[in-house]
VEXVOVEX-820093 format. One record per residue (C-alpha): residue number from 0; residue in three letters; z, x, y. Coordinates in steps of 0.05 Angstrom, whole numbers, plus 32768, in hexadecimal, padded with zeros to 4 digits. Layout:
BEGIN
{rec NUM "Ala" {Z X Y}};
...
end
This chain:
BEGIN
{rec 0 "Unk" {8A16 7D24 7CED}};
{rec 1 "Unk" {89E3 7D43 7CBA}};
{rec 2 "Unk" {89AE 7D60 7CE4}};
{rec 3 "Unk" {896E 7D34 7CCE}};
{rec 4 "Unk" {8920 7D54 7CC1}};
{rec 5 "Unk" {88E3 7D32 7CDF}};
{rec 6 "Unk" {88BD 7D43 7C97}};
{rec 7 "Unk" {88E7 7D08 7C71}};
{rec 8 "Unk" {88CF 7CC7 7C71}};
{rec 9 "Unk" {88F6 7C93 7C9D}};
{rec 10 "Unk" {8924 7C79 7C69}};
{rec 11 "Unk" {8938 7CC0 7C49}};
{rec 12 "Unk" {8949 7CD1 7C97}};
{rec 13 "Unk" {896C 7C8D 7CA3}};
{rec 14 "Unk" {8996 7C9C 7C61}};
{rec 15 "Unk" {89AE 7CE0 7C6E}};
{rec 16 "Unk" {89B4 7CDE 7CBF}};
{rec 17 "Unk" {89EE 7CB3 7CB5}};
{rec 18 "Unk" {8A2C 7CCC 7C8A}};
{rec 19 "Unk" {8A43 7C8A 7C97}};
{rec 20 "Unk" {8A16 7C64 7C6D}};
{rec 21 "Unk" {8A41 7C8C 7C34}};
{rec 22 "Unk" {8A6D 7C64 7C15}};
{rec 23 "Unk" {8AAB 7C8B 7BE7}};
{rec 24 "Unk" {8ACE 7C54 7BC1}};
{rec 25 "Unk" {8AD8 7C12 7BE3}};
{rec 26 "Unk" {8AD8 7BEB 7BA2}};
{rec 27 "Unk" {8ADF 7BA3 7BC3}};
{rec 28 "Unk" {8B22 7BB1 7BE2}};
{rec 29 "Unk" {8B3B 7B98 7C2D}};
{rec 30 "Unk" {8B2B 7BBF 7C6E}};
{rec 31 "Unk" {8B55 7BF8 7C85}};
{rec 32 "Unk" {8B93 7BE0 7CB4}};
{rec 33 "Unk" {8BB6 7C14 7CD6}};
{rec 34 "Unk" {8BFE 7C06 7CE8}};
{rec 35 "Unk" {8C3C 7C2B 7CFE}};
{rec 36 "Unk" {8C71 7C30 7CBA}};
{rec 37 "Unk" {8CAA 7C57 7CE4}};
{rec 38 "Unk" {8CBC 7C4B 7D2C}};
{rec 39 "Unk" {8CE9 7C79 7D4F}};
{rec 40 "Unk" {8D36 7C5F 7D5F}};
{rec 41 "Unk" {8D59 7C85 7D92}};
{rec 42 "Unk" {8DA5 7C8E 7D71}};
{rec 43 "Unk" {8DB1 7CC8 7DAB}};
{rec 44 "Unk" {8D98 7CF4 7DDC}};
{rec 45 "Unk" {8D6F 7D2E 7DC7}};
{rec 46 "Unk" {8D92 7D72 7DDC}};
{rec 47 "Unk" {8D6A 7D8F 7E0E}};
{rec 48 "Unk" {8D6B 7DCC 7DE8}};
{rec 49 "Unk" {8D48 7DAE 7DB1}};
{rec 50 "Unk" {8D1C 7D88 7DDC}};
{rec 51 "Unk" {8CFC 7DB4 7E01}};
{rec 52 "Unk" {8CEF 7DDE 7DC0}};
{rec 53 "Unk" {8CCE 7DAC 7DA8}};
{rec 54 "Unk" {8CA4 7D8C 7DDD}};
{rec 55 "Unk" {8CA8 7DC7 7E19}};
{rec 56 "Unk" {8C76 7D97 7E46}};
{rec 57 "Unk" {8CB6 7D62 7E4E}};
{rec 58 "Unk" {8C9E 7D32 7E27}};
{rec 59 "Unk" {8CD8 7D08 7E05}};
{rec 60 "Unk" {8CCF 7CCE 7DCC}};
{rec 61 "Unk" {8CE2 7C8C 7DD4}};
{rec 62 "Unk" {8D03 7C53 7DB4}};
{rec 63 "Unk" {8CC1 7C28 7D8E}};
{rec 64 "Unk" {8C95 7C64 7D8E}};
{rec 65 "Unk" {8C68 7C6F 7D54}};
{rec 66 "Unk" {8C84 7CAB 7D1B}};
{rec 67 "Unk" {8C56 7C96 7CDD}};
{rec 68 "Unk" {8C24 7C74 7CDA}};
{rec 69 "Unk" {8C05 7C4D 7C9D}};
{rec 70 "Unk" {8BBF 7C49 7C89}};
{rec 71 "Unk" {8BAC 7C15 7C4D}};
{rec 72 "Unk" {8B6F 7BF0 7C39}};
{rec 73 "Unk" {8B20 7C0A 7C3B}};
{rec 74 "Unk" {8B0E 7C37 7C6B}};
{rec 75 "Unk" {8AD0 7C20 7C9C}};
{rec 76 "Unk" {8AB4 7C24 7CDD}};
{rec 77 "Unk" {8AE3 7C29 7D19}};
{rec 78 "Unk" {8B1B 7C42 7CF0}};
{rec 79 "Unk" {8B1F 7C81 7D0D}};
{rec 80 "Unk" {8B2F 7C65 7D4D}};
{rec 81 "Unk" {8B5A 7C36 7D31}};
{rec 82 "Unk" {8B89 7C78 7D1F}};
{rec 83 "Unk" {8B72 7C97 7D60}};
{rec 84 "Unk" {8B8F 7C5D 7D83}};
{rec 85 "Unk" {8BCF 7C63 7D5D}};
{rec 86 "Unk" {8BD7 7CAA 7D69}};
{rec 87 "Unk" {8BC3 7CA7 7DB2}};
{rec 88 "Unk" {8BF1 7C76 7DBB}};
{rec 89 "Unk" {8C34 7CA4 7D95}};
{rec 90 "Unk" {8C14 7CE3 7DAA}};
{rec 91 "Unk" {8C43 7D21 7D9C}};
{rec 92 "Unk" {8C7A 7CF7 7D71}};
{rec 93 "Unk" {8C47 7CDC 7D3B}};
{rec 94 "Unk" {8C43 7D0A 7D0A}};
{rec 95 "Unk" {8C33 7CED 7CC3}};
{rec 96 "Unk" {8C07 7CB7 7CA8}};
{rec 97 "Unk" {8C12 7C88 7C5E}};
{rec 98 "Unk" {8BCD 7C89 7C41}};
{rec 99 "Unk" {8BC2 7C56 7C0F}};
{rec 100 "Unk" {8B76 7C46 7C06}};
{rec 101 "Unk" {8B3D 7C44 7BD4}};
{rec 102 "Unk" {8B0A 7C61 7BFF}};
{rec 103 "Unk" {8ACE 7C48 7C2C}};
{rec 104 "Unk" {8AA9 7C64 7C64}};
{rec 105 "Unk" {8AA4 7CBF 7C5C}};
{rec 106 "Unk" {8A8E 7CC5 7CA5}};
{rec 107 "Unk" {8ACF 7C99 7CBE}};
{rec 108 "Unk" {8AF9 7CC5 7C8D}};
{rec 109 "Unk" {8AEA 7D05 7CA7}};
{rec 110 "Unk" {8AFD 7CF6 7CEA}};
{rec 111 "Unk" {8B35 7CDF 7CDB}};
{rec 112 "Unk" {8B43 7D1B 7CB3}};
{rec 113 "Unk" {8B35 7D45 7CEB}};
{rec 114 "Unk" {8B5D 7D24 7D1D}};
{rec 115 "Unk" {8B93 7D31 7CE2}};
{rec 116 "Unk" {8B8A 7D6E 7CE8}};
{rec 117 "Unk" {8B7C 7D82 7D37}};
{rec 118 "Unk" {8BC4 7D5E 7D3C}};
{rec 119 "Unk" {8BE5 7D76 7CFD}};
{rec 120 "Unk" {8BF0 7D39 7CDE}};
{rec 121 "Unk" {8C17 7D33 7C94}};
{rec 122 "Unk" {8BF5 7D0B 7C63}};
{rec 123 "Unk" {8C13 7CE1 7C30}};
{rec 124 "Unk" {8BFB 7CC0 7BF2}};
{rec 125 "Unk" {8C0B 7C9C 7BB6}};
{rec 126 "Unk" {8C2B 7CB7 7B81}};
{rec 127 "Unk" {8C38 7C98 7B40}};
{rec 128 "Unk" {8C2F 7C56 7B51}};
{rec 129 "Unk" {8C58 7C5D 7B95}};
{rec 130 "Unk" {8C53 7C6E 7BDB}};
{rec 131 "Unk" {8C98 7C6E 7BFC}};
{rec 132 "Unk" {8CB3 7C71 7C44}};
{rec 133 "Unk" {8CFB 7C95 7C48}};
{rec 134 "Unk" {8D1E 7C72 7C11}};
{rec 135 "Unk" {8D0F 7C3C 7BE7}};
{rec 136 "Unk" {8CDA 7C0F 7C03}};
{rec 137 "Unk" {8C95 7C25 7BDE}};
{rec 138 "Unk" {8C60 7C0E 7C12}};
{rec 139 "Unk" {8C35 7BFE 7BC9}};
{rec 140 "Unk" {8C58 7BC3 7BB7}};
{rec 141 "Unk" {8C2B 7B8F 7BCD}};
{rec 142 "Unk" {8BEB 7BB5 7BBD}};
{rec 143 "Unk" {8BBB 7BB8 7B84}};
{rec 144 "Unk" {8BAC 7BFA 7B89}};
{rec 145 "Unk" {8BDA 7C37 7B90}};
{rec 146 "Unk" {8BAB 7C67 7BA3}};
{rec 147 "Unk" {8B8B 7C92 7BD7}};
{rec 148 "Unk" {8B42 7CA4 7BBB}};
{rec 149 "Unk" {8B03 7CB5 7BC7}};
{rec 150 "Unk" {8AF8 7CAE 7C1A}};
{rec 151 "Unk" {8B4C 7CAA 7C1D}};
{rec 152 "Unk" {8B4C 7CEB 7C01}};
{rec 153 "Unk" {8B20 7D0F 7C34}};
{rec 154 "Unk" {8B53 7CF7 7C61}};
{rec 155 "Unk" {8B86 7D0D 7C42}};
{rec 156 "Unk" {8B6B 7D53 7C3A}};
{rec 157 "Unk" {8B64 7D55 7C82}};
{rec 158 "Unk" {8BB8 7D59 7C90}};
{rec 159 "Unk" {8BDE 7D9D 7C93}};
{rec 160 "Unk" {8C11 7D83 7C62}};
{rec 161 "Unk" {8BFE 7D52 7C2B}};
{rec 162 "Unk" {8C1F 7D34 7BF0}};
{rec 163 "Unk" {8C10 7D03 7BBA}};
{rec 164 "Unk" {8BD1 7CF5 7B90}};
{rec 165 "Unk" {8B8D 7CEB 7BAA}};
{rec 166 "Unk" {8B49 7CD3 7B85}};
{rec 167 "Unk" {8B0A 7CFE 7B89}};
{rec 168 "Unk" {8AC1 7CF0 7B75}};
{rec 169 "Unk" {8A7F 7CF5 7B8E}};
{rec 170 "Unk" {8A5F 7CC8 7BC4}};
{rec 171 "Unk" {8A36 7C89 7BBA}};
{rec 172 "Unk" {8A0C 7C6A 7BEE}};
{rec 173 "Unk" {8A0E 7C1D 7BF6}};
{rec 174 "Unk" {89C3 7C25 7C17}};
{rec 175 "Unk" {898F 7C02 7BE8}};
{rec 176 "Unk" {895F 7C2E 7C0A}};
{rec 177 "Unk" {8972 7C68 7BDC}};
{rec 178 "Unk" {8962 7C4B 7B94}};
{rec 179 "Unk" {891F 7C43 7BAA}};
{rec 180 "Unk" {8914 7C86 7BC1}};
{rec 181 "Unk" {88EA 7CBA 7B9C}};
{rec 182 "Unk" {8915 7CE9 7B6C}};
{rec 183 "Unk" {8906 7D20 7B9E}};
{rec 184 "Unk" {8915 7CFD 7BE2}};
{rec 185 "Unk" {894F 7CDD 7BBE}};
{rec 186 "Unk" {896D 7D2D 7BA8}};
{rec 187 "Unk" {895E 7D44 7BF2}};
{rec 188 "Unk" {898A 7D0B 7C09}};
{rec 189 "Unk" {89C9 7D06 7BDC}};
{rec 190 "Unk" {89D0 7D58 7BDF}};
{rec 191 "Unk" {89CF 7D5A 7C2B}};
{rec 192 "Unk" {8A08 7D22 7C26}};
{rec 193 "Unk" {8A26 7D46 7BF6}};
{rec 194 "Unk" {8A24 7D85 7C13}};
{rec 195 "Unk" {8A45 7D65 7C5B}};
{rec 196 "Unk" {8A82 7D50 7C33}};
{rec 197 "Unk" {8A7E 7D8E 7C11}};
{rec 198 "Unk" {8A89 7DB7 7C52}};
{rec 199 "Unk" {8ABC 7D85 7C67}};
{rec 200 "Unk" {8AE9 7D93 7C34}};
{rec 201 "Unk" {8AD9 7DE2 7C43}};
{rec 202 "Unk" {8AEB 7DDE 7C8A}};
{rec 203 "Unk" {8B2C 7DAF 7C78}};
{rec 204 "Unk" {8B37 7DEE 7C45}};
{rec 205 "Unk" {8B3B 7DC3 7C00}};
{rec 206 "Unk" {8B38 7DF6 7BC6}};
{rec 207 "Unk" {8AFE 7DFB 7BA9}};
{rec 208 "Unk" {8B16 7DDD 7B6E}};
{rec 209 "Unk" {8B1A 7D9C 7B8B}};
{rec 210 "Unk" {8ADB 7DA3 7BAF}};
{rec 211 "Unk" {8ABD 7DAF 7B65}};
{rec 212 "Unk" {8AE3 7D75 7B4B}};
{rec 213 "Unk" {8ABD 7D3D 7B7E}};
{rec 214 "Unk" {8A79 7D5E 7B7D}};
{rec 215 "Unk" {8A78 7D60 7B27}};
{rec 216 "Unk" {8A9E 7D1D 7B29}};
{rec 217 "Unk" {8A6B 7CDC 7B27}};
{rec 218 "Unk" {8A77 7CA0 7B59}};
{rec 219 "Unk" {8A8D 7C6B 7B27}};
{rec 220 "Unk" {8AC1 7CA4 7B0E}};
{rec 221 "Unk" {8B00 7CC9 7B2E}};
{rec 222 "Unk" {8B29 7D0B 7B25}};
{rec 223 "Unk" {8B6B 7D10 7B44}};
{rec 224 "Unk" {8B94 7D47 7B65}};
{rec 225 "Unk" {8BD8 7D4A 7B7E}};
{rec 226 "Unk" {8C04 7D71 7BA0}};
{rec 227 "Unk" {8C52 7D71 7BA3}};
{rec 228 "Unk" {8C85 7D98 7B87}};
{rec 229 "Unk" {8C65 7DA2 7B47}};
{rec 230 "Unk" {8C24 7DBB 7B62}};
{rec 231 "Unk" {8C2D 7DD6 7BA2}};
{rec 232 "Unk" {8BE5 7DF6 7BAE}};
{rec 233 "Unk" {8BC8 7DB7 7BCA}};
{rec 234 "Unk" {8C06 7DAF 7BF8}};
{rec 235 "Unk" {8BED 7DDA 7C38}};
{rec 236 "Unk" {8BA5 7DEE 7C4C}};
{rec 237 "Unk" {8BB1 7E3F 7C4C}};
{rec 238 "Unk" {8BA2 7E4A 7C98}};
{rec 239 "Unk" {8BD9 7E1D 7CAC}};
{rec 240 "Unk" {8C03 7E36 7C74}};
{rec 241 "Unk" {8BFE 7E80 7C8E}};
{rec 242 "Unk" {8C02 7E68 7CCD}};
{rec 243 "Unk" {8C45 7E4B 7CC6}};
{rec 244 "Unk" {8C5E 7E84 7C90}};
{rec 245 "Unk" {8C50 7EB4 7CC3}};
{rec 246 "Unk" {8C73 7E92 7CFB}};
{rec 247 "Unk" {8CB6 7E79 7CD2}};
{rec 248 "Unk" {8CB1 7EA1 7C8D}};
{rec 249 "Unk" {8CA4 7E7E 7C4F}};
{rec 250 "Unk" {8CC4 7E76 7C00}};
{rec 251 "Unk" {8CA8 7E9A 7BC8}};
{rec 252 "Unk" {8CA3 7E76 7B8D}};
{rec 253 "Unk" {8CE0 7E95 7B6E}};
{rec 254 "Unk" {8D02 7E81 7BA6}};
{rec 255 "Unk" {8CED 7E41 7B94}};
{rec 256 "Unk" {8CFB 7E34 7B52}};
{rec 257 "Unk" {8D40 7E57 7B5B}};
{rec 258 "Unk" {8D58 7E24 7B8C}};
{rec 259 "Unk" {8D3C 7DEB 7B63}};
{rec 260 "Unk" {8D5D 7E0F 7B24}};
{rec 261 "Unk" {8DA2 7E13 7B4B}};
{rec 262 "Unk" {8D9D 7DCB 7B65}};
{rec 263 "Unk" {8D9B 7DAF 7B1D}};
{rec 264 "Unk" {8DC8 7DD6 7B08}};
{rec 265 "Unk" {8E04 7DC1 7B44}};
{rec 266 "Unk" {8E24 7D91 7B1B}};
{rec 267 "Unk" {8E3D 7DB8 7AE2}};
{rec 268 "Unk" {8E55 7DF4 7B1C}};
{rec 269 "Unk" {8E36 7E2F 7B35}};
{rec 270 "Unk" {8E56 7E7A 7B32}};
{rec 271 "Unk" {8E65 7E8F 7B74}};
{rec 272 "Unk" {8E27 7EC3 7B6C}};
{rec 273 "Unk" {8E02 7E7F 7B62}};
{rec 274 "Unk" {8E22 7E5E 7B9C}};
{rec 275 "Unk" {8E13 7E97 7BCC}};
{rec 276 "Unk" {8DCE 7E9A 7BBA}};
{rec 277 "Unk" {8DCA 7E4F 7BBF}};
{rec 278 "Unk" {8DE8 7E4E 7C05}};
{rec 279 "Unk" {8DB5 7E80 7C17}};
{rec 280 "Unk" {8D79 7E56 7C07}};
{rec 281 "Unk" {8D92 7E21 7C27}};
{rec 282 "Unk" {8DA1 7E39 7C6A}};
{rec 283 "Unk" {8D5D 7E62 7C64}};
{rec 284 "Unk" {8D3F 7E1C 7C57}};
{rec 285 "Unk" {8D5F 7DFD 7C8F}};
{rec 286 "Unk" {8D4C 7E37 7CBE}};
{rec 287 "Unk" {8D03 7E36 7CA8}};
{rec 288 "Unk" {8D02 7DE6 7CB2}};
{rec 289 "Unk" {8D16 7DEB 7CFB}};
{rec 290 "Unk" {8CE9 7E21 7CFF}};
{rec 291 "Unk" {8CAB 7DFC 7CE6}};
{rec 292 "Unk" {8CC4 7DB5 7D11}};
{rec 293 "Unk" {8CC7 7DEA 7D53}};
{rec 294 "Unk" {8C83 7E08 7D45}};
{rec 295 "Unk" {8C53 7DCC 7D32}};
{rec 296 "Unk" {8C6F 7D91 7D68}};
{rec 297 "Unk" {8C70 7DD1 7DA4}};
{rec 298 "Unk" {8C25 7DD8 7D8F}};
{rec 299 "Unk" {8C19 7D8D 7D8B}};
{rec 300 "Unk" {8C3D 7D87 7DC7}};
{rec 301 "Unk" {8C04 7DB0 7DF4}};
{rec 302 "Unk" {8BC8 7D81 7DD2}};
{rec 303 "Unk" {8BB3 7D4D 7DFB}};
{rec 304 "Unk" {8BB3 7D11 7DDA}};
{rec 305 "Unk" {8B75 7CF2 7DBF}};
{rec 306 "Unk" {8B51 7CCD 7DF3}};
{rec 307 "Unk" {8B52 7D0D 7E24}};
{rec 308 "Unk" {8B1E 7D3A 7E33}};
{rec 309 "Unk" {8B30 7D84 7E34}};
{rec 310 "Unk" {8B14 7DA4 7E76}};
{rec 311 "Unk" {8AEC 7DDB 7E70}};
{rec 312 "Unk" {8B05 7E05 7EA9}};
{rec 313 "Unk" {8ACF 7E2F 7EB7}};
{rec 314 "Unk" {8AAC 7DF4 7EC8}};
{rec 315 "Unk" {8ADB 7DEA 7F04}};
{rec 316 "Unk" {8AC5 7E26 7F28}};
{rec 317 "Unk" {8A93 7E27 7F56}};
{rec 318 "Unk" {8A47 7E47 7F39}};
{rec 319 "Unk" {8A2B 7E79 7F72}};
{rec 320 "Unk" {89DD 7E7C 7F72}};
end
């Protein structure tokens, strides 16, 4: 919450005490639903082997649990525990959300983000008019608006791996309260709100690019980023990307474009140089995958889920006086 001084009169306080009463983008359309997009099948047994790499505390998935989620319509008040509830309930296996929204409630959107990011969620968003689930089904079809913008977006920039296009401006506030403020109350307010979504987007490690792009974009406008093949910068927040580099070595852009290059170019026949090189690539793909799968779900795995309170185990022993 934005700390709040006794010097401003009670409706400057009553404004800015509440991030909440910021609204980013709701633009008439239907409150958020959170629902669960892929469930897990069982088709056979995990090997142990694999198993316990990935979830050393025993923990096994399944058949029905939750393994992305889907969040669509304007974001309000008791969303967040809306995807809490999802995730507490598919804790360790659920590990990417669908985010298809035009915005609403900033406060609701940052936890969300953060939970996204405490739990290392993948965010995806629309992208040229589509959103799709593993294959053909593009969860946009029956919706007006492709997007993920404005309070979606802070969301989004919460994940450790995001794709797609989001929306980005700067907040409004539905309170009437504020257009009857005095020029100088009114510039305290909106710049402390400003500045709380500023830091949000600092501490979720946006560029500052995009942090630029919301604060010098107006309310009833929107600039878009992306990230994806093309444009990989958006893709990772850079803790979590040296984070995983360091722990299952990473592509350099050469590498990259090389495999992309050789890919195309399969059909018309590689030389064996070509193939060699290709068959490297791959396998060092495959190896890095496995790596990356091993190292984010063991790490999930020791998080309790949602609803339970980390002990504090110095508080367990006994204080002598």
């Amino acid at each position: 919450m934005i700390p709040c001084s006794r010097m401003l009169a009670a409706t400057l306080a009553l404004l800015i005490c509440s991030i909440g009463a910021i609204i980013l983008g709701d633009r008439g359309a239907h409150a958020a639903e959170v629902e669960c997009v892929r469930k897990y099948e069982i088709s056979k047994p995990w090997p142990e082997d694999i198993a316990k790499a990935f979830w050393p505390s025993g923990f096994r998935p399944t058949a029905g649990m939750c393994e992305e989620g889907f969040l669509h319509g304007t974001i309000v008040k008791g969303d967040y525990e809306k995807v809490a509830t999802l995730y507490r309930d598919n804790h360790r296996l659920l590990t990417a959300f669908h985010l298809l929204s035009p915005g609403g409630d900033a406060e609701e959107a940052m936890k969300i983000g953060r939970l996204f990011r405490r739990y290392l969620i993948t965010a995806h968003a629309p992208f040229e008019g589509s959103l799709q689930i593993h294959g053909p089904k593009n969860l946009c079809d029956a919706n007006d608006q492709c997007e993920c913008a404005s309070g979606c977006a802070l969301i989004w920039f919460g994940a450790v791996y995001r794709f797609g296009k989001v929306g980005l401006h700067r907040p409004r506030t539905a309170d009437p309260r504020f257009k009857t403020m005095a020029p100088a109350d009114a510039s305290v307010a909106y710049k402390r709100i400003l500045d709380e979504i500023s830091r949000y987007l600092e501490e979720m490690e946006a560029p500052r690019t995009a942090i630029d792009a919301m604060v010098t974009t107006s309310s009833s406008e929107i600039s878009w980023v992306e990230s994806g093949w093309f444009d990989r910068t958006l893709e990772r927040p850079p803790s979590i990307a040296e984070w995983s580099d360091a722990s299952c070595g990473s592509f350099t852009e050469n590498e990259i474009e090389k495999a992309f290059e050789l890919v195309k170019k399969q059909p018309t026949g590689l030389t064996d140089n070509e193939k060699m090189l290709l068959q490297f690539l791959d396998k060092k793909g495959f190896n890095r995958d496995r790596c990356l799968v091993i190292l984010f779900q063991s790490h999930i795995d020791r998080l309790p889920s949602p609803d339970v309170v980390a002990i504090d185990f110095e508080d367990l022993i006994p204080k002598h006086k």
